[in-house]
PDB file of N, H, CA, C and O in Angstrom:
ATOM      1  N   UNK A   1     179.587  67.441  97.830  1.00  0.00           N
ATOM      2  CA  UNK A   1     178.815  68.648  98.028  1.00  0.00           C
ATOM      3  C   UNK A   1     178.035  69.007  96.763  1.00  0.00           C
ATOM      4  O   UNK A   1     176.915  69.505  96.876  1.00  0.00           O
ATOM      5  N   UNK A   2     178.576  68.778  95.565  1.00  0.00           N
ATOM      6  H   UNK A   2     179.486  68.373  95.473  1.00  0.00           H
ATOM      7  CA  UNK A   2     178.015  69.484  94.042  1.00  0.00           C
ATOM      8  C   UNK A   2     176.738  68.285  93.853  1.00  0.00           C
ATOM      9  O   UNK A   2     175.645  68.564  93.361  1.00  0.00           O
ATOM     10  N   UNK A   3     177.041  67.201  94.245  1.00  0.00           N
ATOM     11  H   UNK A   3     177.929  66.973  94.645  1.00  0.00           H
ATOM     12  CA  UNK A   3     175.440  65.884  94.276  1.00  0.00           C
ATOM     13  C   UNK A   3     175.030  66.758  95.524  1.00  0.00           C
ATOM     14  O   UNK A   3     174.209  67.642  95.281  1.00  0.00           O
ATOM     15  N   UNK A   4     175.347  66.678  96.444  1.00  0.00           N
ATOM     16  H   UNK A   4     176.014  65.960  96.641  1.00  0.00           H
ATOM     17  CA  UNK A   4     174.085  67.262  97.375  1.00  0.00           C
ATOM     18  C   UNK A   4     173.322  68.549  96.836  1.00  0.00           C
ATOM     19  O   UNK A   4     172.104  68.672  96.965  1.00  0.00           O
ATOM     20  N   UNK A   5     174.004  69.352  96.318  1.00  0.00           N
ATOM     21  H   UNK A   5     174.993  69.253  96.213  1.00  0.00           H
ATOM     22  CA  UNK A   5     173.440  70.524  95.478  1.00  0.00           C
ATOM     23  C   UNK A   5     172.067  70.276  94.391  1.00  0.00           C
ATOM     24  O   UNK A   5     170.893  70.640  94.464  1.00  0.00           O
ATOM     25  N   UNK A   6     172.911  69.401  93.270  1.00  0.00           N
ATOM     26  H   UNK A   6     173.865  69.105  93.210  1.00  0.00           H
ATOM     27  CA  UNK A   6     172.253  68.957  92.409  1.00  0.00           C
ATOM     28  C   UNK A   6     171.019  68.168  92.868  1.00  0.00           C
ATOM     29  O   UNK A   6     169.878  68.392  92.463  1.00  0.00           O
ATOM     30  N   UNK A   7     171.370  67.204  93.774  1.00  0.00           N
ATOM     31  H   UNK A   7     172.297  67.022  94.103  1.00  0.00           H
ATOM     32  CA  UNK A   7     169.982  66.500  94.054  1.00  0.00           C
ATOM     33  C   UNK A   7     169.198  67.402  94.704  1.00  0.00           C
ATOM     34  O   UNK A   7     168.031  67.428  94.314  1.00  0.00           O
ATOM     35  N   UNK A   8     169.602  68.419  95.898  1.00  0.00           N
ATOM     36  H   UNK A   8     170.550  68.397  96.215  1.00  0.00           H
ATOM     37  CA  UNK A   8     168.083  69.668  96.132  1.00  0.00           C
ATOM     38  C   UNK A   8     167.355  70.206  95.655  1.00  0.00           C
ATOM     39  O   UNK A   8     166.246  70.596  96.018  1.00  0.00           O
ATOM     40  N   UNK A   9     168.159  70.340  94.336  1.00  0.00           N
ATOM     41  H   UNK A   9     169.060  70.023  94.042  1.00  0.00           H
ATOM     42  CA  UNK A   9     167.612  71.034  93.136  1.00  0.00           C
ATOM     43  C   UNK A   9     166.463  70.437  92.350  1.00  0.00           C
ATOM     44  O   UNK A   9     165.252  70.654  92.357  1.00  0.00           O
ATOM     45  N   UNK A  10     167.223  69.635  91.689  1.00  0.00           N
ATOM     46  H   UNK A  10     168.208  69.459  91.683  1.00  0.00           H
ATOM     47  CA  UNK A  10     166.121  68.736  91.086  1.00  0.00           C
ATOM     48  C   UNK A  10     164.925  68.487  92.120  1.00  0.00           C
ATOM     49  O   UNK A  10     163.761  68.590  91.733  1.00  0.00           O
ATOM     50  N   UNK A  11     165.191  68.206  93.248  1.00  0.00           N
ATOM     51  H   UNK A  11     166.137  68.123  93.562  1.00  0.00           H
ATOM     52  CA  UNK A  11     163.695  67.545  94.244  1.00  0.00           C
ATOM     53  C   UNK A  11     163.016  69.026  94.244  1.00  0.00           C
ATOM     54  O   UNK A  11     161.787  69.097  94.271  1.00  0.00           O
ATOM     55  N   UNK A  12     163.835  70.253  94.212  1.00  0.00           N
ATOM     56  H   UNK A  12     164.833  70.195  94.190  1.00  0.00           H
ATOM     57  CA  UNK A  12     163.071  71.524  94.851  1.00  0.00           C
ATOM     58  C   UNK A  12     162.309  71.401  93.332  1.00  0.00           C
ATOM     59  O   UNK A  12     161.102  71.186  93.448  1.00  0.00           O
ATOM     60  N   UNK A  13     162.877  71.517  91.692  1.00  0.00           N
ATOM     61  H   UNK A  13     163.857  71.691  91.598  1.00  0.00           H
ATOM     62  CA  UNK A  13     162.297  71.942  90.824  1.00  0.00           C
ATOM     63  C   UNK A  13     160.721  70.754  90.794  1.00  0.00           C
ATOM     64  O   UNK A  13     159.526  71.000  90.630  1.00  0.00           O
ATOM     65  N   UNK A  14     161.196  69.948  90.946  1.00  0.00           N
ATOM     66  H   UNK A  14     162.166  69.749  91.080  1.00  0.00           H
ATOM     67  CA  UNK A  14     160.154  68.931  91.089  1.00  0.00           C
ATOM     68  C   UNK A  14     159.036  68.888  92.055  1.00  0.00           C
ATOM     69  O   UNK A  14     157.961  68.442  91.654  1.00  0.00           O
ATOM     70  N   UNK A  15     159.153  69.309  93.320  1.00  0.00           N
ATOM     71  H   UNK A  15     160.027  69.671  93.646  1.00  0.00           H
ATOM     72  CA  UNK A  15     157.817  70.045  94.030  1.00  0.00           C
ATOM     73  C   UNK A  15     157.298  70.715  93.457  1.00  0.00           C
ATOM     74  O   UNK A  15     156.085  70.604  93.280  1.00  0.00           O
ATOM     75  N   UNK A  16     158.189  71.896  92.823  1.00  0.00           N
ATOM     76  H   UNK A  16     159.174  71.987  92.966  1.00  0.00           H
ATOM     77  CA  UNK A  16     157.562  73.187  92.508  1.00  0.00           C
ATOM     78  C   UNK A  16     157.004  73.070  91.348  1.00  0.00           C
ATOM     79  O   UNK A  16     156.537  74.072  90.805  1.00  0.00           O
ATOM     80  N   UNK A  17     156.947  71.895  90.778  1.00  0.00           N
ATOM     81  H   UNK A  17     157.326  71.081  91.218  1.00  0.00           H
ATOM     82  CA  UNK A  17     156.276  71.666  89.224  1.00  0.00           C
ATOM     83  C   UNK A  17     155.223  70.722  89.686  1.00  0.00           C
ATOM     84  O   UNK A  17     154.127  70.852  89.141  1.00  0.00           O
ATOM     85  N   UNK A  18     155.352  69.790  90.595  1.00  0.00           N
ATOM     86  H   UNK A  18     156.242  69.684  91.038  1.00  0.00           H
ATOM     87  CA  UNK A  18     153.866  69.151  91.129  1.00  0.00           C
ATOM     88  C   UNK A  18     153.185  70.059  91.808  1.00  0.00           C
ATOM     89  O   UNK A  18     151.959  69.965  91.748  1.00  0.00           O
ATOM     90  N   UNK A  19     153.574  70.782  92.341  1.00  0.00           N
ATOM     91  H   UNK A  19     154.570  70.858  92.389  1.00  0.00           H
ATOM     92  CA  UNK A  19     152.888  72.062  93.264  1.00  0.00           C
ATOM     93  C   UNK A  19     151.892  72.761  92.072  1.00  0.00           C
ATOM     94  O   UNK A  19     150.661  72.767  92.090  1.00  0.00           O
ATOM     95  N   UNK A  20     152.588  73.222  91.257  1.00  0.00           N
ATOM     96  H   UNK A  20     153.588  73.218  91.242  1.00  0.00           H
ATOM     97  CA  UNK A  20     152.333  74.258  89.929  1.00  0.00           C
ATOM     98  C   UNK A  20     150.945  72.879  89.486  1.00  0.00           C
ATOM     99  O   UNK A  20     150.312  72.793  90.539  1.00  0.00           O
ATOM    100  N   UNK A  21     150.556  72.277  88.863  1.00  0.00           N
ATOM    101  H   UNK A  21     151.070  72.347  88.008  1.00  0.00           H
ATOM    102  CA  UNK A  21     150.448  71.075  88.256  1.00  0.00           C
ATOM    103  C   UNK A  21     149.022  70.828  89.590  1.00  0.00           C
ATOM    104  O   UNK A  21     147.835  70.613  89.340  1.00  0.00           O
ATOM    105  N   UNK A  22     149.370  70.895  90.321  1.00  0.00           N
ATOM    106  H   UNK A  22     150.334  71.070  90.524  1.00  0.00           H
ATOM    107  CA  UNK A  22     148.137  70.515  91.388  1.00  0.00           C
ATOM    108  C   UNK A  22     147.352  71.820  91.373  1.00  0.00           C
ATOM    109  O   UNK A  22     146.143  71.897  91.155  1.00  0.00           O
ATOM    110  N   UNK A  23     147.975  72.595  91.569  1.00  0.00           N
ATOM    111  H   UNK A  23     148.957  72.532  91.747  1.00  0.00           H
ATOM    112  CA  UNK A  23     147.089  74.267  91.784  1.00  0.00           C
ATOM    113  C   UNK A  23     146.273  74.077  90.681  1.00  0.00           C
ATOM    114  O   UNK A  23     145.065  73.875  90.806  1.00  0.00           O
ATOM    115  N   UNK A  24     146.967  74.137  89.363  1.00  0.00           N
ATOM    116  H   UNK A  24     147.948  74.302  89.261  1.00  0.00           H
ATOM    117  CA  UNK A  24     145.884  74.323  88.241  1.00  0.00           C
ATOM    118  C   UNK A  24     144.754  72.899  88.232  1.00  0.00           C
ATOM    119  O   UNK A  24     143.565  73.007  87.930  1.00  0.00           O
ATOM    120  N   UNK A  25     145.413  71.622  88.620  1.00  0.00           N
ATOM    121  H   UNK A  25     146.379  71.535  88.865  1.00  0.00           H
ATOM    122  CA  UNK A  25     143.907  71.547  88.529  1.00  0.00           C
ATOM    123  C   UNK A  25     142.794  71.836  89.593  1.00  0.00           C
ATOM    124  O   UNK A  25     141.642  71.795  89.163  1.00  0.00           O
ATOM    125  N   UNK A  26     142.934  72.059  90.625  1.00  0.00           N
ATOM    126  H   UNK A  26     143.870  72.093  90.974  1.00  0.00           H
ATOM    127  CA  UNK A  26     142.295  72.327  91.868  1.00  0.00           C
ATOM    128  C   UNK A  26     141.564  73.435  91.113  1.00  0.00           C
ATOM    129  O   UNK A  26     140.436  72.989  90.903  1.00  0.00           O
ATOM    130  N   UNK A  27     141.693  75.021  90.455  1.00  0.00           N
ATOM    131  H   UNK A  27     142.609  75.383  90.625  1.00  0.00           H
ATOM    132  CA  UNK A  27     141.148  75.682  89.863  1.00  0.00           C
ATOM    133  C   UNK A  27     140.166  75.041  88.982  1.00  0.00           C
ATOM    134  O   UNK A  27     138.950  75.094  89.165  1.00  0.00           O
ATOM    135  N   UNK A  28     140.813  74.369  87.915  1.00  0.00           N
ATOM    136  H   UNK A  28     141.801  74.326  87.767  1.00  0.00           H
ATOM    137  CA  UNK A  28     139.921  73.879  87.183  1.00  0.00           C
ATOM    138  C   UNK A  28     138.651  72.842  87.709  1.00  0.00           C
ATOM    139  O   UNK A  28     137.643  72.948  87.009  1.00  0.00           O
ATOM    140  N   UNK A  29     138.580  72.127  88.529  1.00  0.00           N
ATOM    141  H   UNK A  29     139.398  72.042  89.098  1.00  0.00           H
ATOM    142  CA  UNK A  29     137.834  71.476  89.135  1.00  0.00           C
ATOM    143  C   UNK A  29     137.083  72.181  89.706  1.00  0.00           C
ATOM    144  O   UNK A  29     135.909  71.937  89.426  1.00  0.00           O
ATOM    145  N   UNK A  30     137.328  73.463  90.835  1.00  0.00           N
ATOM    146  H   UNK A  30     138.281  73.662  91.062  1.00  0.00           H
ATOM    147  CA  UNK A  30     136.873  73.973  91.541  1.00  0.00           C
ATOM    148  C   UNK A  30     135.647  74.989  90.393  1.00  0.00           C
ATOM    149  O   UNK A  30     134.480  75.175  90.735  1.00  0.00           O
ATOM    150  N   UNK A  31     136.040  75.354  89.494  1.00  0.00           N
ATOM    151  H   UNK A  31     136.988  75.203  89.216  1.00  0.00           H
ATOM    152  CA  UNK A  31     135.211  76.070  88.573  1.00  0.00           C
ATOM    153  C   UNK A  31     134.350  75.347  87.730  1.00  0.00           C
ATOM    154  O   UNK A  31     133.446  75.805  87.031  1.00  0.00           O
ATOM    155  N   UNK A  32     134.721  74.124  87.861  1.00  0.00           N
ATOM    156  H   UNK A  32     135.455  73.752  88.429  1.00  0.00           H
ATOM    157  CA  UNK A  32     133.395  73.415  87.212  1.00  0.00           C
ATOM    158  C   UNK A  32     132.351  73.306  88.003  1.00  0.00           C
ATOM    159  O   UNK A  32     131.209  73.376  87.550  1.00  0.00           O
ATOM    160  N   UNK A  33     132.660  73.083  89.552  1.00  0.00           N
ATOM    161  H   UNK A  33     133.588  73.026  89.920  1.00  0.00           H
ATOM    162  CA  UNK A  33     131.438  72.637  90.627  1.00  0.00           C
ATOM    163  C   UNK A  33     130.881  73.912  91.033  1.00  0.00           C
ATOM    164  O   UNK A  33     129.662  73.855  91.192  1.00  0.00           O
ATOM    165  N   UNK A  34     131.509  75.275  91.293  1.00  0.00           N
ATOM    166  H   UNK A  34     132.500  75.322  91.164  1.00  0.00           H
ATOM    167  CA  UNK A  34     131.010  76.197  91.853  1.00  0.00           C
ATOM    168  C   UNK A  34     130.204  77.483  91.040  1.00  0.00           C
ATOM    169  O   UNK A  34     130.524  77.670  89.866  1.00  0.00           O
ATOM    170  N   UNK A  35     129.241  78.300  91.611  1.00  0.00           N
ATOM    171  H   UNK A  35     128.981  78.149  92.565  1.00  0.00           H
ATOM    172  CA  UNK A  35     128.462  79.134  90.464  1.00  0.00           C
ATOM    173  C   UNK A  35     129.860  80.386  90.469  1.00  0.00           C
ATOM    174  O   UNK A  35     130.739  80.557  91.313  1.00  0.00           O
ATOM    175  N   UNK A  36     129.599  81.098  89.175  1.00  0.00           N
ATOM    176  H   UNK A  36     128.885  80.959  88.489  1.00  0.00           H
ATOM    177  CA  UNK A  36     130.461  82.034  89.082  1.00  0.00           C
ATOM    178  C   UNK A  36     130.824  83.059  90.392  1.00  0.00           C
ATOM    179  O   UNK A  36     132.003  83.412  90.419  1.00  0.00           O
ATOM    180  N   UNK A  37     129.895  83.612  91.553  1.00  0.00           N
ATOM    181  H   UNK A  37     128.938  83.324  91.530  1.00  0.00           H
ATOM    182  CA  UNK A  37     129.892  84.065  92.283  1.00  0.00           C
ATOM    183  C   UNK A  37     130.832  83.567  93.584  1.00  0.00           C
ATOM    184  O   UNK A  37     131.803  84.088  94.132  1.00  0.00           O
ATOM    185  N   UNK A  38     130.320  82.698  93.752  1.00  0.00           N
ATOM    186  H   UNK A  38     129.531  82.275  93.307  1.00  0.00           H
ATOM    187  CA  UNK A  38     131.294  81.041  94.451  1.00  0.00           C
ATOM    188  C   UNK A  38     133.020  81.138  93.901  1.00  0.00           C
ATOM    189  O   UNK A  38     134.095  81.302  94.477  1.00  0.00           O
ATOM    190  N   UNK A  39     132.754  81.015  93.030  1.00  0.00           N
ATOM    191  H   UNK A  39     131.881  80.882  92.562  1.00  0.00           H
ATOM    192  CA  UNK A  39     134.470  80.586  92.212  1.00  0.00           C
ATOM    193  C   UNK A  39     135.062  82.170  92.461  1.00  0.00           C
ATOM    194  O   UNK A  39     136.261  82.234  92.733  1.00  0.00           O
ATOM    195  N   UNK A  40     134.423  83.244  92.399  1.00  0.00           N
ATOM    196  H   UNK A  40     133.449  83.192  92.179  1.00  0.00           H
ATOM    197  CA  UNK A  40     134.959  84.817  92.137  1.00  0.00           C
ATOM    198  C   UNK A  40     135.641  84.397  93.958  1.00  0.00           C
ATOM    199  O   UNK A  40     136.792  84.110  94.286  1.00  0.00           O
ATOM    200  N   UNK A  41     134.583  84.504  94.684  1.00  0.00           N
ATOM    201  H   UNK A  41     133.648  84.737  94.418  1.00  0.00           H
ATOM    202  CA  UNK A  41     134.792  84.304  96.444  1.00  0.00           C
ATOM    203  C   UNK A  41     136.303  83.488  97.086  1.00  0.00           C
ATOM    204  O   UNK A  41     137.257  83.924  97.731  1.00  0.00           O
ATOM    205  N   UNK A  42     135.944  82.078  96.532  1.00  0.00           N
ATOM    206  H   UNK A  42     135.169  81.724  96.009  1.00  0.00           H
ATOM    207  CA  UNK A  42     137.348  81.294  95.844  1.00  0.00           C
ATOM    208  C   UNK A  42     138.435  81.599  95.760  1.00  0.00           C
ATOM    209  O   UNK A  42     139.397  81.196  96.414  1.00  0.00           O
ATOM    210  N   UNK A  43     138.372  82.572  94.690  1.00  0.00           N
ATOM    211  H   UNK A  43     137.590  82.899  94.159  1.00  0.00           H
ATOM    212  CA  UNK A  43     139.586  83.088  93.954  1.00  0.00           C
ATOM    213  C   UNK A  43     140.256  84.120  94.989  1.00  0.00           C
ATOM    214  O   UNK A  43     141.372  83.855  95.437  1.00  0.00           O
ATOM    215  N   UNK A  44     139.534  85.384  95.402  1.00  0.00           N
ATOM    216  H   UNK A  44     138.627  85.599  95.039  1.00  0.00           H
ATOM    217  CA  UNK A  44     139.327  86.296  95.917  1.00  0.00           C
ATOM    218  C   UNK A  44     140.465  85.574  97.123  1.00  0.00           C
ATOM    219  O   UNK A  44     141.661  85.860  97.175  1.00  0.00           O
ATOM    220  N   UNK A  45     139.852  84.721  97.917  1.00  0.00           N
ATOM    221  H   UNK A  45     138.881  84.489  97.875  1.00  0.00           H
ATOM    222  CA  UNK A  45     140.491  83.907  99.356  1.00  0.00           C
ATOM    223  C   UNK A  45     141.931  83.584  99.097  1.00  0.00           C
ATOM    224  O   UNK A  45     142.791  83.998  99.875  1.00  0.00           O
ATOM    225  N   UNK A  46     142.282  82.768  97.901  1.00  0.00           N
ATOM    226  H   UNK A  46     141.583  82.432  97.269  1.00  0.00           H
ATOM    227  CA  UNK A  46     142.945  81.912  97.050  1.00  0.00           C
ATOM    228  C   UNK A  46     144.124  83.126  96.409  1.00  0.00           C
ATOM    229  O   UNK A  46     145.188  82.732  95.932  1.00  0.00           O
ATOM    230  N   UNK A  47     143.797  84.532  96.469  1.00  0.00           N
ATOM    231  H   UNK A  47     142.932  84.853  96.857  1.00  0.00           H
ATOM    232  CA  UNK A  47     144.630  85.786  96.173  1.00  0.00           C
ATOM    233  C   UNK A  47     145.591  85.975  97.746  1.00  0.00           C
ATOM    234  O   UNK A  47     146.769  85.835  98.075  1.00  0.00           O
ATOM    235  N   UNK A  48     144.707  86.247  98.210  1.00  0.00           N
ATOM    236  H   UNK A  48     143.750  86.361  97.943  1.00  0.00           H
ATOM    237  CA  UNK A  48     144.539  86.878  99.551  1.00  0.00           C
ATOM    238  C   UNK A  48     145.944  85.863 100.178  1.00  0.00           C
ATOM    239  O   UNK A  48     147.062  86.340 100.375  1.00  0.00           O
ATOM    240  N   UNK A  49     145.561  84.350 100.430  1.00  0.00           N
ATOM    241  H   UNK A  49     144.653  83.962 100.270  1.00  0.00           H
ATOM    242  CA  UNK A  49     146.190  83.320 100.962  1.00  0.00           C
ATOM    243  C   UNK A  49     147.721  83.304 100.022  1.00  0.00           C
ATOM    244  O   UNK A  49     148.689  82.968 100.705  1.00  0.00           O
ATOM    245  N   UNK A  50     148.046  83.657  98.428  1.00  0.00           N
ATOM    246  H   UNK A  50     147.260  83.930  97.874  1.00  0.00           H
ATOM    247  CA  UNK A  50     148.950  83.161  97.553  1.00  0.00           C
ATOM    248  C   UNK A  50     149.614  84.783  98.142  1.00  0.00           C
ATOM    249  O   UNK A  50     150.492  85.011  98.974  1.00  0.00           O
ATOM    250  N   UNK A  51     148.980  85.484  97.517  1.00  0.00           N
ATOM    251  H   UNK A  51     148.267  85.299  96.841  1.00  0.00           H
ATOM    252  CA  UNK A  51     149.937  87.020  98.062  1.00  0.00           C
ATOM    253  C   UNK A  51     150.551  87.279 100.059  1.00  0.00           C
ATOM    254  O   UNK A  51     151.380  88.126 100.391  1.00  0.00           O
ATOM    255  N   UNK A  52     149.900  86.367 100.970  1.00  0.00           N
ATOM    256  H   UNK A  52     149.227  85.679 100.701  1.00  0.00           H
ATOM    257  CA  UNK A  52     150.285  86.374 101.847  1.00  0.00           C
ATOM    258  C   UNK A  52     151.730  85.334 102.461  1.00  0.00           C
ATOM    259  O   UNK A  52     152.667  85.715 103.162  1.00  0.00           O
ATOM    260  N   UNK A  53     151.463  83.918 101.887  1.00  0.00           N
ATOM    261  H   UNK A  53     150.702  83.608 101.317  1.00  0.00           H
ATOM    262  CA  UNK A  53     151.836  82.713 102.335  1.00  0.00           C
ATOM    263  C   UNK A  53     153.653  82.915 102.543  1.00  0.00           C
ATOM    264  O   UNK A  53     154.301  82.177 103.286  1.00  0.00           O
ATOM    265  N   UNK A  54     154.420  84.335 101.528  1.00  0.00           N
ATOM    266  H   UNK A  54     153.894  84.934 100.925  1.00  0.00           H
ATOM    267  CA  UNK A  54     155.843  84.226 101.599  1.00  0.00           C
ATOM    268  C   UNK A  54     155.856  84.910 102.792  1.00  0.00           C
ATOM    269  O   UNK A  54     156.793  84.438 103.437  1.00  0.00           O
ATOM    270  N   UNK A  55     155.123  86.071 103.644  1.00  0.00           N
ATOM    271  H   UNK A  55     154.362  86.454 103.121  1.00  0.00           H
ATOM    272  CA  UNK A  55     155.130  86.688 104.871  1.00  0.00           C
ATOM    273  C   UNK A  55     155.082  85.404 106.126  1.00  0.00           C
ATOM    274  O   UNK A  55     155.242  85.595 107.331  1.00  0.00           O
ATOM    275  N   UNK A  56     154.856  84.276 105.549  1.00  0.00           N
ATOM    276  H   UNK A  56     154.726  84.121 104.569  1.00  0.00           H
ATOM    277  CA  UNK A  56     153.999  83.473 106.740  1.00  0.00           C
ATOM    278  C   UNK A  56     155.748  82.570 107.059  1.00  0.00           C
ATOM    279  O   UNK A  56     156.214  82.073 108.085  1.00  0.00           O
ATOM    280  N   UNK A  57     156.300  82.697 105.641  1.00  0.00           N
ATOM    281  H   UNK A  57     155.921  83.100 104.808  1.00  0.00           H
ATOM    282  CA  UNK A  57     157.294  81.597 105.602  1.00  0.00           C
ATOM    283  C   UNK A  57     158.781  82.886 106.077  1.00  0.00           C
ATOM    284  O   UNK A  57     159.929  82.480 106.257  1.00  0.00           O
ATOM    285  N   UNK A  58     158.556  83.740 106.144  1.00  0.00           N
ATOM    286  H   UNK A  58     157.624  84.070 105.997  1.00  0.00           H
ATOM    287  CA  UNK A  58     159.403  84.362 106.639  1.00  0.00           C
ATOM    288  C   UNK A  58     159.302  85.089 108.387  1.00  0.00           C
ATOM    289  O   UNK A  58     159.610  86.229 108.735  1.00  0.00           O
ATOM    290  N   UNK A  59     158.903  84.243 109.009  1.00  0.00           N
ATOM    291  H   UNK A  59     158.653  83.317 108.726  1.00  0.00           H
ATOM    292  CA  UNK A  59     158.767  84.355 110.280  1.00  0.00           C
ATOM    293  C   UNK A  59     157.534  85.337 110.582  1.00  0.00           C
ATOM    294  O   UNK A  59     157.280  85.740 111.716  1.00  0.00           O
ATOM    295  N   UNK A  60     156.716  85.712 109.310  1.00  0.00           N
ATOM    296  H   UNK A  60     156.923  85.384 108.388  1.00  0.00           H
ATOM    297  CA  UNK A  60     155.886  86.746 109.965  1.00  0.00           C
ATOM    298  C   UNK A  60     154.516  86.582 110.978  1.00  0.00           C
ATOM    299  O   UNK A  60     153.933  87.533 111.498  1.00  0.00           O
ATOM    300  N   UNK A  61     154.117  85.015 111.142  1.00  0.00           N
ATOM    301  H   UNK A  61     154.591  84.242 110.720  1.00  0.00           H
ATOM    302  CA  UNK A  61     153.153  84.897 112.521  1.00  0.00           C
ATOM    303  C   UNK A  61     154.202  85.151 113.746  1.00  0.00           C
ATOM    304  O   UNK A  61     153.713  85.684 114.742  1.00  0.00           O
ATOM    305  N   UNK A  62     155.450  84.861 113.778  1.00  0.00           N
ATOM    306  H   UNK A  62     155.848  84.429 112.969  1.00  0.00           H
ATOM    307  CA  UNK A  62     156.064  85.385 115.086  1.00  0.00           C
ATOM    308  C   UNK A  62     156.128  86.494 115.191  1.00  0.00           C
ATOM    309  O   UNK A  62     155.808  86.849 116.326  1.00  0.00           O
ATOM    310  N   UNK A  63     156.534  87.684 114.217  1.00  0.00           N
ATOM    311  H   UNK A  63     156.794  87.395 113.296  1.00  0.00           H
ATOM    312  CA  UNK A  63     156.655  88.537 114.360  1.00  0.00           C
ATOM    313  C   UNK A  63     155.015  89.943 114.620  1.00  0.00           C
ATOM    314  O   UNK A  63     155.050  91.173 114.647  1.00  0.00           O
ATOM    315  N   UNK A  64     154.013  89.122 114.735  1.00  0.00           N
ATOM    316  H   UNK A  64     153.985  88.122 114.714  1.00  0.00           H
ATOM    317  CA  UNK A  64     152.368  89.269 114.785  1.00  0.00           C
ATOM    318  C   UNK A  64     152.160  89.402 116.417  1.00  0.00           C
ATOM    319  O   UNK A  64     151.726  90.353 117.067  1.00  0.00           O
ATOM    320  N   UNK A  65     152.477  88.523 116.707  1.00  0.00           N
ATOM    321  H   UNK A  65     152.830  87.750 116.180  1.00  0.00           H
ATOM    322  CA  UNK A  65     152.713  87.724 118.158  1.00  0.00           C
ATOM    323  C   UNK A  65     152.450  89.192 119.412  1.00  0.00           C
ATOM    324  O   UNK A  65     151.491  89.527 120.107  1.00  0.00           O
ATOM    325  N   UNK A  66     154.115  89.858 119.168  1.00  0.00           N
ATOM    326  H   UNK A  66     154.894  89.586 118.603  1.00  0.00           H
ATOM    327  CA  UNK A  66     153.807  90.815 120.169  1.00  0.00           C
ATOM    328  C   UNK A  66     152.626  91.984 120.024  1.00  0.00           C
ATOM    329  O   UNK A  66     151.984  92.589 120.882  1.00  0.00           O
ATOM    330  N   UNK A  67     152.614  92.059 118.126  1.00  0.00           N
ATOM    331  H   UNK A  67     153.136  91.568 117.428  1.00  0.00           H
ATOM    332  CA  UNK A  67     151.426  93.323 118.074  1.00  0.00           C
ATOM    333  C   UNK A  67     150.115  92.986 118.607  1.00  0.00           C
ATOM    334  O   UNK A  67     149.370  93.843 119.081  1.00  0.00           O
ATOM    335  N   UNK A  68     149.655  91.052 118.497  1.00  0.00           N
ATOM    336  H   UNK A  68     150.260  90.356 118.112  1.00  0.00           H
ATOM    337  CA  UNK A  68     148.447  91.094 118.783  1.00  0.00           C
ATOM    338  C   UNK A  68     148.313  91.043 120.651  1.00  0.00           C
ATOM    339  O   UNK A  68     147.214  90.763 121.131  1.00  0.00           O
ATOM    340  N   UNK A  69     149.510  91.333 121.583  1.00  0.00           N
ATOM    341  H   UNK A  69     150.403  91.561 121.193  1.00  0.00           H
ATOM    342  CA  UNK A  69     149.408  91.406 122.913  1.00  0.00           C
ATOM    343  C   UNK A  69     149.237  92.423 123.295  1.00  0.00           C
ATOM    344  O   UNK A  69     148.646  92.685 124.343  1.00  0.00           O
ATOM    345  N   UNK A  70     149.792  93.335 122.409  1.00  0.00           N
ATOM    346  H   UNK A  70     150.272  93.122 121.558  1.00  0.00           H
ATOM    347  CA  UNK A  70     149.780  95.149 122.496  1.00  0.00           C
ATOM    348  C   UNK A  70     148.194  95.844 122.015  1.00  0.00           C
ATOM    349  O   UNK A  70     147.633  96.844 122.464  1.00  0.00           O
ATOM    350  N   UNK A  71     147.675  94.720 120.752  1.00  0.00           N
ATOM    351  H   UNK A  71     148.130  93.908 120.387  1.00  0.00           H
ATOM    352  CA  UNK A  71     146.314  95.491 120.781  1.00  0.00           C
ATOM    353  C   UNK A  71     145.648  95.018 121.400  1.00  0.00           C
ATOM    354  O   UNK A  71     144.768  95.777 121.805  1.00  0.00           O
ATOM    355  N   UNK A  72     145.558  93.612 121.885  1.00  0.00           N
ATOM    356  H   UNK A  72     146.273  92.995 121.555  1.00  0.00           H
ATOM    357  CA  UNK A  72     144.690  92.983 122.653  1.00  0.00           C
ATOM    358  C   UNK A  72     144.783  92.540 124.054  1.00  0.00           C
ATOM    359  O   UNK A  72     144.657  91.348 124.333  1.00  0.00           O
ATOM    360  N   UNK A  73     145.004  93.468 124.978  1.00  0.00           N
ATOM    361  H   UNK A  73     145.106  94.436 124.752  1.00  0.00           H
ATOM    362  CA  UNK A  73     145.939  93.283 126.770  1.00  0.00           C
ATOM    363  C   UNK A  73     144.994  92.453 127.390  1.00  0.00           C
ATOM    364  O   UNK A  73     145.170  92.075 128.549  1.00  0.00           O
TER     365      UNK A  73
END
């Protein structure tokens, strides 16, 4: 059980550092090709999507589900 532990771990810290590691350069790339206005828009989406994504992973499109039947009959 304490290797099954240990090995989740390590694989979880290790996504989460290629994860980390990919984001930044995707930014950096993305701000070389786009005009400042572009990259602000970007970012703006890229807020929006990072401040939402733990609602998404905690069941919250199911829990969307019945409100959008109730506003939309």
């Amino acid at each position: 059980m304490r290797d099954k532990i240990a090995s989740d771990l390590r694989f979880s810290f290790f996504d989460m550092f290629l994860i980390s590691v990919v984001g930044y350069l995707l930014y950096v790339i993305v701000g070389k090709f786009l005009s400042p206005i572009e990259y602000g828009v970007f970012m703006s989406i890229m807020t929006v999507y990072i401040a939402t994504s733990p609602l998404t992973t905690l069941g919250f499109t199911e829990t969307m589900v019945p409100l959008l039947k109730i506003s939309f009959p």
